[in-house]
MIDRENZA-420482 format. One record per residue: residue in one letter; x, y, z of N, C-alpha, C, O, CB in turn. Coordinates in Angstrom, 3 decimals. Glycine has a CB too. Layout:
N
<r residu="a" n_u="X" n_v="Y" n_w="Z" ca_u="X" ca_v="Y" ca_w="Z" c_u="X" c_v="Y" c_w="Z" o_u="X" o_v="Y" o_w="Z" cb_u="X" cb_v="Y" cb_w="Z"/>
...
//
This chain:
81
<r residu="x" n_u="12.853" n_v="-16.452" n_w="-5.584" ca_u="11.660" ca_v="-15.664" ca_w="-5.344" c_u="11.596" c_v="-14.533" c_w="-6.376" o_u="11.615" o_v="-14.842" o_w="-7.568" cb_u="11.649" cb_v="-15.102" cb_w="-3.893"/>
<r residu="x" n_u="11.553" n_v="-13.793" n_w="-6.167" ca_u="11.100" ca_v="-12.020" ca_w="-6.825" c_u="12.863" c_v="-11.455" c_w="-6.703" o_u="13.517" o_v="-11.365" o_w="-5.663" cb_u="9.546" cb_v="-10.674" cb_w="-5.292"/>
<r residu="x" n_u="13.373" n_v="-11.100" n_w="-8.269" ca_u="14.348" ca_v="-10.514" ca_w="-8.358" c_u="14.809" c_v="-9.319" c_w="-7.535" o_u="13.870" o_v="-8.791" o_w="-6.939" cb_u="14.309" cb_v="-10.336" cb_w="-9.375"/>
<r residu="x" n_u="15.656" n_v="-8.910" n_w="-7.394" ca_u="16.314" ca_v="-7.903" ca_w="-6.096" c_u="15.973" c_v="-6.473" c_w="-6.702" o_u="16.459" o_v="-6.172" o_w="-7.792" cb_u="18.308" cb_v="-8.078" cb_w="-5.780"/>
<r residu="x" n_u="15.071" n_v="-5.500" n_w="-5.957" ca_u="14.721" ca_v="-4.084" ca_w="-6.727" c_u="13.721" c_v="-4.260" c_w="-7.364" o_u="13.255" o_v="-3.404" o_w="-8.118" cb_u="15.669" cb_v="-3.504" cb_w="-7.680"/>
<r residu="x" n_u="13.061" n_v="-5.755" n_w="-7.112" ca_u="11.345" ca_v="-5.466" ca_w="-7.944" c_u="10.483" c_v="-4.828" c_w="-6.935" o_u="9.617" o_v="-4.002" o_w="-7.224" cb_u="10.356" cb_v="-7.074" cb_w="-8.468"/>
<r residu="x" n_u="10.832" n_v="-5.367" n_w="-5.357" ca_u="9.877" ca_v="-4.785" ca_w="-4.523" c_u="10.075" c_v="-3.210" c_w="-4.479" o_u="9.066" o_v="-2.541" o_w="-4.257" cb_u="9.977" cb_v="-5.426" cb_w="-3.129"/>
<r residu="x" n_u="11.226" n_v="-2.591" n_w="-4.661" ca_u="11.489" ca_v="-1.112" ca_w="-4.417" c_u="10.049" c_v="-0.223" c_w="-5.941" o_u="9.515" o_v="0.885" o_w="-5.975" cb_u="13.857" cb_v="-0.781" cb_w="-4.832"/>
<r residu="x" n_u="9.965" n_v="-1.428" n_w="-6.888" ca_u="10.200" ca_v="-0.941" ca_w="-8.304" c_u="8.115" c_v="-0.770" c_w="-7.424" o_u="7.379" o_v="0.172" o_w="-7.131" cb_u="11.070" cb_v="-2.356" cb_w="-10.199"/>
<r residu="x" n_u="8.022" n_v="-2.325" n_w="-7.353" ca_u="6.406" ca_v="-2.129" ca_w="-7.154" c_u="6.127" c_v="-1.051" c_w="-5.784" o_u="4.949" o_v="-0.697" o_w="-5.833" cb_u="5.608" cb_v="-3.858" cb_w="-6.797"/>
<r residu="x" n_u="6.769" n_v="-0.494" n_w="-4.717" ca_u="6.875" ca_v="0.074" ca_w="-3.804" c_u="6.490" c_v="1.461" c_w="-5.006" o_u="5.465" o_v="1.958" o_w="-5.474" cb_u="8.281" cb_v="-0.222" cb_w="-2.848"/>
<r residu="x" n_u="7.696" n_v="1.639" n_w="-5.108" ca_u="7.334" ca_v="3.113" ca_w="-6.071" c_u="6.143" c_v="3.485" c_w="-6.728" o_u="5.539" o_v="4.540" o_w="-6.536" cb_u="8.128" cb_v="3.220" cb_w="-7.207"/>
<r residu="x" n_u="5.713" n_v="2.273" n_w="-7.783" ca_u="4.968" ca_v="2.472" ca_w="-8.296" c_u="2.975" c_v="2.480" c_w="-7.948" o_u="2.062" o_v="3.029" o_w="-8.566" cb_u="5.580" cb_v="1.835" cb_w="-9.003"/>
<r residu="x" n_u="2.976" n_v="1.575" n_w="-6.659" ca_u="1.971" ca_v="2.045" ca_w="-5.977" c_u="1.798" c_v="3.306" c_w="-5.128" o_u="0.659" o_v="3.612" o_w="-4.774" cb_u="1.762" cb_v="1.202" cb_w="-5.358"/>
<r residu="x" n_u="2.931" n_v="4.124" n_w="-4.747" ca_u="2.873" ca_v="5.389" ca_w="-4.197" c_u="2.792" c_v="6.178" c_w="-5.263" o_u="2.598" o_v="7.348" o_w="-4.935" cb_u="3.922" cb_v="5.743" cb_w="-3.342"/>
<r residu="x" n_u="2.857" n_v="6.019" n_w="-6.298" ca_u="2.593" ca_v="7.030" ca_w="-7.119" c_u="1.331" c_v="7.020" c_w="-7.625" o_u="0.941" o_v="8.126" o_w="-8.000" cb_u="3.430" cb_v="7.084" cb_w="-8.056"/>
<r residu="x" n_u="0.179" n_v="5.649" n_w="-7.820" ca_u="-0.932" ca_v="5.151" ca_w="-7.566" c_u="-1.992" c_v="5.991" c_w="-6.397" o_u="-3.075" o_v="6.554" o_w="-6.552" cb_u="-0.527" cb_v="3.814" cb_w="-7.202"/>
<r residu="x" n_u="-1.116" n_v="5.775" n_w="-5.183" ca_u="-2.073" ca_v="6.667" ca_w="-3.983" c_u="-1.590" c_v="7.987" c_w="-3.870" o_u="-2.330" o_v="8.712" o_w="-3.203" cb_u="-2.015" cb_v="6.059" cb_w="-2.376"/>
<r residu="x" n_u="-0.531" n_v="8.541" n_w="-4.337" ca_u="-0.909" ca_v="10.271" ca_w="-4.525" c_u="-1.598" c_v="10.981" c_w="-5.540" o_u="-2.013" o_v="12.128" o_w="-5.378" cb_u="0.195" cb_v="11.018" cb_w="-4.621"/>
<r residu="x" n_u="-1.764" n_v="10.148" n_w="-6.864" ca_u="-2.574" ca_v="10.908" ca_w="-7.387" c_u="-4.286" c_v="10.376" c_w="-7.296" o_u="-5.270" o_v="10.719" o_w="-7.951" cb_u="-1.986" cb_v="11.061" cb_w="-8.742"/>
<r residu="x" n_u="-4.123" n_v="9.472" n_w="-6.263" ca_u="-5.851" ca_v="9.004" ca_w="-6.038" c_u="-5.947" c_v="10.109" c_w="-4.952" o_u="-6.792" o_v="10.988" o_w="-5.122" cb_u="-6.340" cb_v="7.061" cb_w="-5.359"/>
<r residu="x" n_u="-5.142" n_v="10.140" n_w="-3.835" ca_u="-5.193" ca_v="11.231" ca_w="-3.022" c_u="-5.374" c_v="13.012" c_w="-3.698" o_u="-6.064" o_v="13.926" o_w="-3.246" cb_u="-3.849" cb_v="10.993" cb_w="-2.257"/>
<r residu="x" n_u="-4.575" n_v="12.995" n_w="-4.762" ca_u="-4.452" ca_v="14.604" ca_w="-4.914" c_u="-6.134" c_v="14.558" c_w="-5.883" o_u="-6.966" o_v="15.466" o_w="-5.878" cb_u="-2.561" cb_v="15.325" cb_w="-6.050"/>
<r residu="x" n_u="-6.236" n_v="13.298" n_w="-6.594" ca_u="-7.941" ca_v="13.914" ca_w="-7.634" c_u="-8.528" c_v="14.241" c_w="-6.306" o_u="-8.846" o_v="15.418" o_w="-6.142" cb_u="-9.267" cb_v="12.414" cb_w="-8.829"/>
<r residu="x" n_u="-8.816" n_v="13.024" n_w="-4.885" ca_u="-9.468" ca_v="14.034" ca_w="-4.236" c_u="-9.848" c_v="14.808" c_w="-3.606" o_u="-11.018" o_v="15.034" o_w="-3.295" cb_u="-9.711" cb_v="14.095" cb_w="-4.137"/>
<r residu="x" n_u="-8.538" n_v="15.550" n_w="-3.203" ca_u="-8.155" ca_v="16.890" ca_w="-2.815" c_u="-8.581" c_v="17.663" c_w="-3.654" o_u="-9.177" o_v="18.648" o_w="-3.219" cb_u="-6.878" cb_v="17.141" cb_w="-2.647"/>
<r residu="x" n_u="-8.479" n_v="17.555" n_w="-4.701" ca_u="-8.114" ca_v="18.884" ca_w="-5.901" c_u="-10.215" c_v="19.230" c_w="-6.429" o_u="-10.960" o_v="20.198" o_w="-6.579" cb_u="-6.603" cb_v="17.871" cb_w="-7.997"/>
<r residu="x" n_u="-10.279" n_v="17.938" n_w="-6.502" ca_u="-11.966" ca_v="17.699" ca_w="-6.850" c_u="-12.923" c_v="17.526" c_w="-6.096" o_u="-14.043" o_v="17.856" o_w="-6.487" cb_u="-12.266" cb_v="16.721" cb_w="-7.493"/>
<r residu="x" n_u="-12.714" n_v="16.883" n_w="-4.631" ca_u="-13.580" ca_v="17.480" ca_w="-3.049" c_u="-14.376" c_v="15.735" c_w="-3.075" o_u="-14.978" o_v="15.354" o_w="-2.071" cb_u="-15.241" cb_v="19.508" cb_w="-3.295"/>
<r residu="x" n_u="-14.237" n_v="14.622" n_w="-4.614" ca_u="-15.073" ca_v="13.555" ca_w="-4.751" c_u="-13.514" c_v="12.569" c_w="-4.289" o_u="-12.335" o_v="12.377" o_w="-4.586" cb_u="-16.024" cb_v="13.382" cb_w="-6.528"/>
<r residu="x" n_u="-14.925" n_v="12.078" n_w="-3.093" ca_u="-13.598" ca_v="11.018" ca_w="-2.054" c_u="-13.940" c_v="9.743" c_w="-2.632" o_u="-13.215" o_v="8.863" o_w="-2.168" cb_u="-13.789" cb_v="10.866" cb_w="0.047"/>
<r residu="x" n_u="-14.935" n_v="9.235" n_w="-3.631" ca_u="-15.381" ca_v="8.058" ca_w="-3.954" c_u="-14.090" c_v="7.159" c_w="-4.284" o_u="-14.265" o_v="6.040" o_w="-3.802" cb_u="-16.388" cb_v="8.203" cb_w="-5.079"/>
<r residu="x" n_u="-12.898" n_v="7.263" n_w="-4.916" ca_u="-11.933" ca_v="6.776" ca_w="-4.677" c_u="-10.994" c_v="6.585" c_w="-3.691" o_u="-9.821" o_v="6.262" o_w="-3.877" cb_u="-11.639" cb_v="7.025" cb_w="-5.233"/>
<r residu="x" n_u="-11.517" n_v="6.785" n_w="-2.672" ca_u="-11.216" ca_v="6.681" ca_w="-1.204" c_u="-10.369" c_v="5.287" c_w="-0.878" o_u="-9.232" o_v="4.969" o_w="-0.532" cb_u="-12.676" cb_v="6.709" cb_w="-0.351"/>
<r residu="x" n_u="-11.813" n_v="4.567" n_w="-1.253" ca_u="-11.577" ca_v="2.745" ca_w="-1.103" c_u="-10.211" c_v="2.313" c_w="-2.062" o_u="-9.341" o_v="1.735" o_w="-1.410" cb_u="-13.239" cb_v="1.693" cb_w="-1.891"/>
<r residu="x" n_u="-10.012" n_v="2.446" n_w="-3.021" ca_u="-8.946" ca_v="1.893" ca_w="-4.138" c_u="-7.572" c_v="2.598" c_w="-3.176" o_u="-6.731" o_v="1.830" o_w="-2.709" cb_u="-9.231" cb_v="2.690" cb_w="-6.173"/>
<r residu="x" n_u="-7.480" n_v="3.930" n_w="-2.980" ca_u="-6.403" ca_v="4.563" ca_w="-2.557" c_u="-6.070" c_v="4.047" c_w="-1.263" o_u="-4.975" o_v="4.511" o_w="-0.946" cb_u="-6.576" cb_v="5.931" cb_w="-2.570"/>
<r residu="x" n_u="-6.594" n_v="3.185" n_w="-0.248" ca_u="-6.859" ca_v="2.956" ca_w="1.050" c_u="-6.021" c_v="1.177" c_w="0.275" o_u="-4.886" o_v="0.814" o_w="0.584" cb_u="-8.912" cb_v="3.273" cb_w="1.820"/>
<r residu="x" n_u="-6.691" n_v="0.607" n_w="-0.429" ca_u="-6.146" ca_v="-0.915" ca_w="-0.918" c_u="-4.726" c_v="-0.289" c_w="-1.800" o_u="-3.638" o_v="-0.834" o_w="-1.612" cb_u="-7.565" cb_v="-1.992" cb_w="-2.177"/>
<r residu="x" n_u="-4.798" n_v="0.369" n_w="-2.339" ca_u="-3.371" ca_v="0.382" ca_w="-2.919" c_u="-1.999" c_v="1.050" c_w="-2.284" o_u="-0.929" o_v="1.337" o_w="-2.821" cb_u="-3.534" cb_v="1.019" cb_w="-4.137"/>
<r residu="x" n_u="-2.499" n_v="1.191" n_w="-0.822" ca_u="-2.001" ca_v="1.466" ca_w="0.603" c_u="-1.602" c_v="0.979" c_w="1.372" o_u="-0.638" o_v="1.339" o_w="2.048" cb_u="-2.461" cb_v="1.776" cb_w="1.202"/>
<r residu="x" n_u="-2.477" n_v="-0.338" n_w="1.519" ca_u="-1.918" ca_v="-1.498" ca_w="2.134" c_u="-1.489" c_v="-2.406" c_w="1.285" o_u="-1.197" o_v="-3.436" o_w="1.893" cb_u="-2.731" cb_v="-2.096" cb_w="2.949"/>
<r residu="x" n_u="-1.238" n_v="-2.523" n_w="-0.412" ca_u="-0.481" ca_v="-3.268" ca_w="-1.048" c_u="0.844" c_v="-2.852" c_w="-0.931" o_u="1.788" o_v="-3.641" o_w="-0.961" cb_u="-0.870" cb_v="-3.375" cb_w="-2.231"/>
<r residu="x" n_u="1.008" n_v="-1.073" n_w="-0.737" ca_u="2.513" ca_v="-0.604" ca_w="-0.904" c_u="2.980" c_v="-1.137" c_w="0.211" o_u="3.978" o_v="-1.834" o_w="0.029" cb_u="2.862" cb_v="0.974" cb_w="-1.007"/>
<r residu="x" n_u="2.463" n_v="-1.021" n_w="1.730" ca_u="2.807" ca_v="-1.299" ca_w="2.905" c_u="3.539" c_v="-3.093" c_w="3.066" o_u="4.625" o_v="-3.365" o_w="3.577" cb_u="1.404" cb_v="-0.955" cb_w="3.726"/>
<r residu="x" n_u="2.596" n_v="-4.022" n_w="2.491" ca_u="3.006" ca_v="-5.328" ca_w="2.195" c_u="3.914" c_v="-5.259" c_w="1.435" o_u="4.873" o_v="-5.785" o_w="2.001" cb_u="2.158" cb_v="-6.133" cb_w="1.729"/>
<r residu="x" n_u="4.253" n_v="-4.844" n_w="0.264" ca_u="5.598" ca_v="-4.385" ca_w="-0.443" c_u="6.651" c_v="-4.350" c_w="0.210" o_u="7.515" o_v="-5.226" o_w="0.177" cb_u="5.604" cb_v="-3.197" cb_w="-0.944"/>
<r residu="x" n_u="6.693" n_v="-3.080" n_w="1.035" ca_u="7.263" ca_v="-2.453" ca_w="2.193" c_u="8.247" c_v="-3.870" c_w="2.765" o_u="9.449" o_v="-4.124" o_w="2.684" cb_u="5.890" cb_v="-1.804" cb_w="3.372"/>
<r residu="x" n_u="7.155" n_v="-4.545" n_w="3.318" ca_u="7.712" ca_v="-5.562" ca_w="4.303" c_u="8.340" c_v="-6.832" c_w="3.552" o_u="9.150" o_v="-7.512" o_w="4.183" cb_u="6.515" cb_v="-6.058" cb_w="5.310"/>
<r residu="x" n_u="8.033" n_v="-7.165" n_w="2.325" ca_u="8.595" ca_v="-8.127" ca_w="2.015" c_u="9.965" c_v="-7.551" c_w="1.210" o_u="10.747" o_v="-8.364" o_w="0.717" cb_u="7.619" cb_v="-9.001" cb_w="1.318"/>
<r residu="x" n_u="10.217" n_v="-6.028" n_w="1.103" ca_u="11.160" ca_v="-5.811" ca_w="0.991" c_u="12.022" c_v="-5.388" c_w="2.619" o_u="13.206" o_v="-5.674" o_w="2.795" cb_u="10.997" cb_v="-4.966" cb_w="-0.077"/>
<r residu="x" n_u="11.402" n_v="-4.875" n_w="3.387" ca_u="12.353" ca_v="-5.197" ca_w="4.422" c_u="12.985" c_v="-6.457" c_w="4.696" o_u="14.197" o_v="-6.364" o_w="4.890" cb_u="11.844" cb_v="-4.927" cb_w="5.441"/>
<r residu="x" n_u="12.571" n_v="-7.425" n_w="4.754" ca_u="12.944" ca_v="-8.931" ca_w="4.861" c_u="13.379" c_v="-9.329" c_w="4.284" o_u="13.877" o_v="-10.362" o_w="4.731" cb_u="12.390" cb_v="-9.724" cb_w="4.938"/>
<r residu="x" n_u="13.623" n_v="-9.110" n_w="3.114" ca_u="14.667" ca_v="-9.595" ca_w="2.146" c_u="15.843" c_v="-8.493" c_w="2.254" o_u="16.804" o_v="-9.146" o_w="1.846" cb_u="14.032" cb_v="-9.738" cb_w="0.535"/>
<r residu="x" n_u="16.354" n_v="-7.143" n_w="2.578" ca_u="16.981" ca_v="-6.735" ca_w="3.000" c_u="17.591" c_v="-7.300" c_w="4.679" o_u="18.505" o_v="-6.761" o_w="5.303" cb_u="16.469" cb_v="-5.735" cb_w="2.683"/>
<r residu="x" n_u="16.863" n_v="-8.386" n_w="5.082" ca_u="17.042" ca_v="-8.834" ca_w="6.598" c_u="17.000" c_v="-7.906" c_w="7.865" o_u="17.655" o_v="-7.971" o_w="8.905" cb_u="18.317" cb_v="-9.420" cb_w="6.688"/>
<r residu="x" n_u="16.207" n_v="-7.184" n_w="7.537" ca_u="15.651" ca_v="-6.382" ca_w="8.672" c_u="14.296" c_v="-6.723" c_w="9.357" o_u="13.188" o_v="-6.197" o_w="9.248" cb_u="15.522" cb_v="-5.069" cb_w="8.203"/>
<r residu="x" n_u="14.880" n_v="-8.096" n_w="10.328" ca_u="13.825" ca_v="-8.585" ca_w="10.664" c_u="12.761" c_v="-8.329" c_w="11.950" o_u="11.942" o_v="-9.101" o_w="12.449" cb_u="14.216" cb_v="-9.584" cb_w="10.618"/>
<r residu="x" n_u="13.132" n_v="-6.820" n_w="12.313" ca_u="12.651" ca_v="-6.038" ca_w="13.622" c_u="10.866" c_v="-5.625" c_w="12.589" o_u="9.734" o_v="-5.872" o_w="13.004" cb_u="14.129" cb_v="-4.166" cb_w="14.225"/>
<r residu="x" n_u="11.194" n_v="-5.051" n_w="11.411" ca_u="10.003" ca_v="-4.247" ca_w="10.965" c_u="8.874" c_v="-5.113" c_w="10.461" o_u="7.721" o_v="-5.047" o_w="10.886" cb_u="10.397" cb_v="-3.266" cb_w="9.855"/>
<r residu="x" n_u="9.387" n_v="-6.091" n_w="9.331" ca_u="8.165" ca_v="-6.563" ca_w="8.125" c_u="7.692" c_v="-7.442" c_w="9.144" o_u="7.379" o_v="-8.473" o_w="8.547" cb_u="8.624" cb_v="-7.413" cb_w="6.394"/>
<r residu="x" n_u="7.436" n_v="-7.608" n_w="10.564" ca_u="5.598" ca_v="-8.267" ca_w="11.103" c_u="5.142" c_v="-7.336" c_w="11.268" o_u="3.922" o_v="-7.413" o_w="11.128" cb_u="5.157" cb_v="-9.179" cb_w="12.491"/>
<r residu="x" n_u="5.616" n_v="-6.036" n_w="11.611" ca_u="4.820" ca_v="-4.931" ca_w="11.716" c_u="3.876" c_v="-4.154" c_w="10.605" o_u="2.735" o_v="-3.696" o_w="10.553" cb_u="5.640" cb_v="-4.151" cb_w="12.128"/>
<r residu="x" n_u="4.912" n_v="-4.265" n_w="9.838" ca_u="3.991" ca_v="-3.842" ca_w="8.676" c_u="3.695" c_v="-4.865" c_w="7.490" o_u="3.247" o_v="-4.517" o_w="6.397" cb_u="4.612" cb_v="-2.613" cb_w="8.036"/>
<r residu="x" n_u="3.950" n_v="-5.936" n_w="7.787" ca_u="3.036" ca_v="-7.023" ca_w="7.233" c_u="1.478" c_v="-6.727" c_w="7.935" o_u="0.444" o_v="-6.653" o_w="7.272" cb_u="3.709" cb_v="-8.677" cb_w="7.684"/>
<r residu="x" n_u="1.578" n_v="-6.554" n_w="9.669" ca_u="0.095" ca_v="-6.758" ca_w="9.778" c_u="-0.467" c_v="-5.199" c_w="9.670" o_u="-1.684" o_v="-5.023" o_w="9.609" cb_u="-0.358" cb_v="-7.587" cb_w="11.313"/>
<r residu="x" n_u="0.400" n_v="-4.130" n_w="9.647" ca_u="-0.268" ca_v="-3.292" ca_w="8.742" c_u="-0.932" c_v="-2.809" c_w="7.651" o_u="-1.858" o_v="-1.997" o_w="7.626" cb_u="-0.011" cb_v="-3.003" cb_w="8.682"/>
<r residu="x" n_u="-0.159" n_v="-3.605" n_w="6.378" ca_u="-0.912" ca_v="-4.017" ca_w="5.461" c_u="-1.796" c_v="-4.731" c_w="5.269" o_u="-2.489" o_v="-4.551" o_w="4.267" cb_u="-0.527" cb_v="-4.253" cb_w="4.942"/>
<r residu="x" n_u="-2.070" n_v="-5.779" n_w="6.158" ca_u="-3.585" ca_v="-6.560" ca_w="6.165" c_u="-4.644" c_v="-5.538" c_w="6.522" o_u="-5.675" o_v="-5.380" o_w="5.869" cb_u="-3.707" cb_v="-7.866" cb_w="7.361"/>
<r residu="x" n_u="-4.239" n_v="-4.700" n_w="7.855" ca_u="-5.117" ca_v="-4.334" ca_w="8.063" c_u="-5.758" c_v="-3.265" c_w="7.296" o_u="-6.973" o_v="-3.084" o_w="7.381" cb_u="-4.977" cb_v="-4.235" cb_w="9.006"/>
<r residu="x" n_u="-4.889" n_v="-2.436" n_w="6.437" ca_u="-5.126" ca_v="-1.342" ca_w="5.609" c_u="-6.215" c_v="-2.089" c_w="4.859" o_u="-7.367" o_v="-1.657" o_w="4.882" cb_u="-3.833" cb_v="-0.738" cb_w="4.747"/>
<r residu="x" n_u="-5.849" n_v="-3.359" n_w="4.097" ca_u="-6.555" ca_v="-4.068" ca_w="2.991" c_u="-8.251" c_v="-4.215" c_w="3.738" o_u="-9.378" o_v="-4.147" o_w="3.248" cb_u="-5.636" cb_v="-5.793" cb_w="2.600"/>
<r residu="x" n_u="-7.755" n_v="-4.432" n_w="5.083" ca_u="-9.490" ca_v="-4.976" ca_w="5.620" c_u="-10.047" c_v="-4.249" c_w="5.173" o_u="-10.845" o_v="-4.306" o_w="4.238" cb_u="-10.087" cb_v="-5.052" cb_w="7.079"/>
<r residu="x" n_u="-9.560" n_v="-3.099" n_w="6.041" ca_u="-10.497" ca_v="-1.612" ca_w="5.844" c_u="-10.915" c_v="-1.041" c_w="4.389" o_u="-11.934" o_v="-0.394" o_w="4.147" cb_u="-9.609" cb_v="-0.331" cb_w="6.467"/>
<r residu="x" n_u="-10.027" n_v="-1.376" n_w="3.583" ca_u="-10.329" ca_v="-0.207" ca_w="2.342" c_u="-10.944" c_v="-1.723" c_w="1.467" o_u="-11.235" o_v="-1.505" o_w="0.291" cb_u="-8.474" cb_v="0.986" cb_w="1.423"/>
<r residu="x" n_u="-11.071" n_v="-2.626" n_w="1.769" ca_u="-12.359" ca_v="-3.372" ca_w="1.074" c_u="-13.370" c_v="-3.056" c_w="1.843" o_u="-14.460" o_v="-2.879" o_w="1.300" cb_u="-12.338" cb_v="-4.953" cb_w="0.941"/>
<r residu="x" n_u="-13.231" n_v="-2.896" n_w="3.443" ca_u="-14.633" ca_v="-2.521" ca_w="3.636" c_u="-15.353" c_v="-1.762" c_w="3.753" o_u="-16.465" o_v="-1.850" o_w="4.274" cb_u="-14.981" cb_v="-2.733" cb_w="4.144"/>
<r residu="x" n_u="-14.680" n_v="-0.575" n_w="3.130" ca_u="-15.201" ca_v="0.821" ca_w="2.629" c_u="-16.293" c_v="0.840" c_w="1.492" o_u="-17.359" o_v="1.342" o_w="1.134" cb_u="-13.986" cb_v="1.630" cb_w="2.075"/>
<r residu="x" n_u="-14.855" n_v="-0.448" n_w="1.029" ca_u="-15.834" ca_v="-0.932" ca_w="-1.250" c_u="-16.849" c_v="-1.195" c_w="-1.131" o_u="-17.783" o_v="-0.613" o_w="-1.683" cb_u="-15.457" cb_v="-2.483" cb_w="-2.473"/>
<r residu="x" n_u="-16.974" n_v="-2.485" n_w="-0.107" ca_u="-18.186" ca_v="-3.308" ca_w="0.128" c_u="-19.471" c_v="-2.242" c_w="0.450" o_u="-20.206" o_v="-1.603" o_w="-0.302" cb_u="-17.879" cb_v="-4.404" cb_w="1.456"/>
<r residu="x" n_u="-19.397" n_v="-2.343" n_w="1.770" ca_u="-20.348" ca_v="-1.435" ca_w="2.723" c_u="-20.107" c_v="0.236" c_w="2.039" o_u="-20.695" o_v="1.197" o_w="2.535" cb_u="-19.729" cb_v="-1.576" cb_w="4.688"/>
//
């Protein structure tokens, strides 16, 4: 599958994705990037879980597997609508 420490690597690197979508719009008051920061939220979250599971911590990643779907619903249907 996916080498060991890629999910930590893509984990990281989408949280660093949604704090600075979060801080432009804090800092600038324009939430129009709302939607992207909301999807690149529930990509970290799916991250999340397929790195729990490959660590074999198999109590968490359905949880936040279906957390991350649901993040994704929502912040496409922010884009859309």
């Amino acid at each position: 599958m996916i080498k060991n420490g890629t999910w930590s690597l893509l984990k990281m690197g989408l949280a660093i994705v949604v704090v600075i979508l979060a801080g432009y719009a804090l800092i600038t008051g324009d939430y129009s990037g709302s939607p992207y920061m909301t999807i690149a939220l529930g990509l970290m979250v799916i991250a999340m879980a397929f790195d729990e599971r490959e660590k074999q911590r198999n109590a968490y990643w359905p949880i936040l597997i279906g957390t991350g779907i649901f993040s994704l619903l929502v912040g496409f249907y922010i884009l859309i609508f």
